[in-house]
N, C-alpha and C positions, 0 to 999 in steps of 0.2 A: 203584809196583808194584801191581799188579793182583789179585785170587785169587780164583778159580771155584774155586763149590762142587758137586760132584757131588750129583745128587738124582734120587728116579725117578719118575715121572709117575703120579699115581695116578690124574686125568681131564682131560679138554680139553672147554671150552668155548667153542665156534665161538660168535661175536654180533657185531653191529654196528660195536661197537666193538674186534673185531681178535679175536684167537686168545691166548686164556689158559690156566693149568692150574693144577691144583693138584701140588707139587711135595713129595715128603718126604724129610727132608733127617733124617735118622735117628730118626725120630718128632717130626720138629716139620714141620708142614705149612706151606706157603706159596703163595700165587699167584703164578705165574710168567706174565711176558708169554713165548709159545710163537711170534711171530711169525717170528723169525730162523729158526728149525728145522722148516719144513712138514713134513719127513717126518717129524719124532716121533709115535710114537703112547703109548697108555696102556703104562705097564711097561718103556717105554723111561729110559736114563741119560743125563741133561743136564747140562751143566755152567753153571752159572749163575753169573752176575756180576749186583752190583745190580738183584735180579730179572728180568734178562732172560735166557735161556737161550741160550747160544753155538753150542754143538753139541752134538750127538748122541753118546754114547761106551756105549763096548760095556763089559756089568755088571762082569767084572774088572778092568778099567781104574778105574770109577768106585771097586767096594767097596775095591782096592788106595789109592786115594788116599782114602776117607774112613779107614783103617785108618793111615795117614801122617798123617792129623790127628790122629785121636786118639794116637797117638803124640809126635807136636808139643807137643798138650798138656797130654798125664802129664808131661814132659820139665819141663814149664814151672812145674808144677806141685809140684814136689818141695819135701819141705823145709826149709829153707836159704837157697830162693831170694830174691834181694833183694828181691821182692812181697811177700814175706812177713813180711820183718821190718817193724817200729812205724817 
């Protein structure tokens, strides 16, 4: 199984070696390869998998699904849960 992470594009940098971005994925930034999705621009929502950006998705689509993670894992997180027992 698979899981893209929504994230929103805070720059693109065009070089030599291909089209990258810096990607912030709820205050952690990352360099994403921007290759796959030419039309992204800055401020735009990508869904990324293993650093690569898949496609382009529109900001309520993205915030609804980082708002389903964090969801995920308060859920995961309770206490009781068998991670957390010794």
């Amino acid at each position: 199984m698979c899981l893209a992470i929504p994230g929103k594009i805070v720059s693109i940098d065009h070089s030599r070696e291909g089209v990258t971005g810096t990607v912030d994925f709820a205050g952690t930034r990352k360099t994403v390869n921007l290759e796959w999705v030419p039309e992204a621009n800055v401020g735009d929502y990508v869904m990324v998998h293993v650093g690569f950006a898949l496609s382009v998705v529109d900001e309520q689509e993205a915030l609804e699904t980082l708002e389903l993670l964090r969801h995920m894992e308060s859920v995961g997180s309770e206490p009781g849960d068998p991670e957390d027992t010794p």
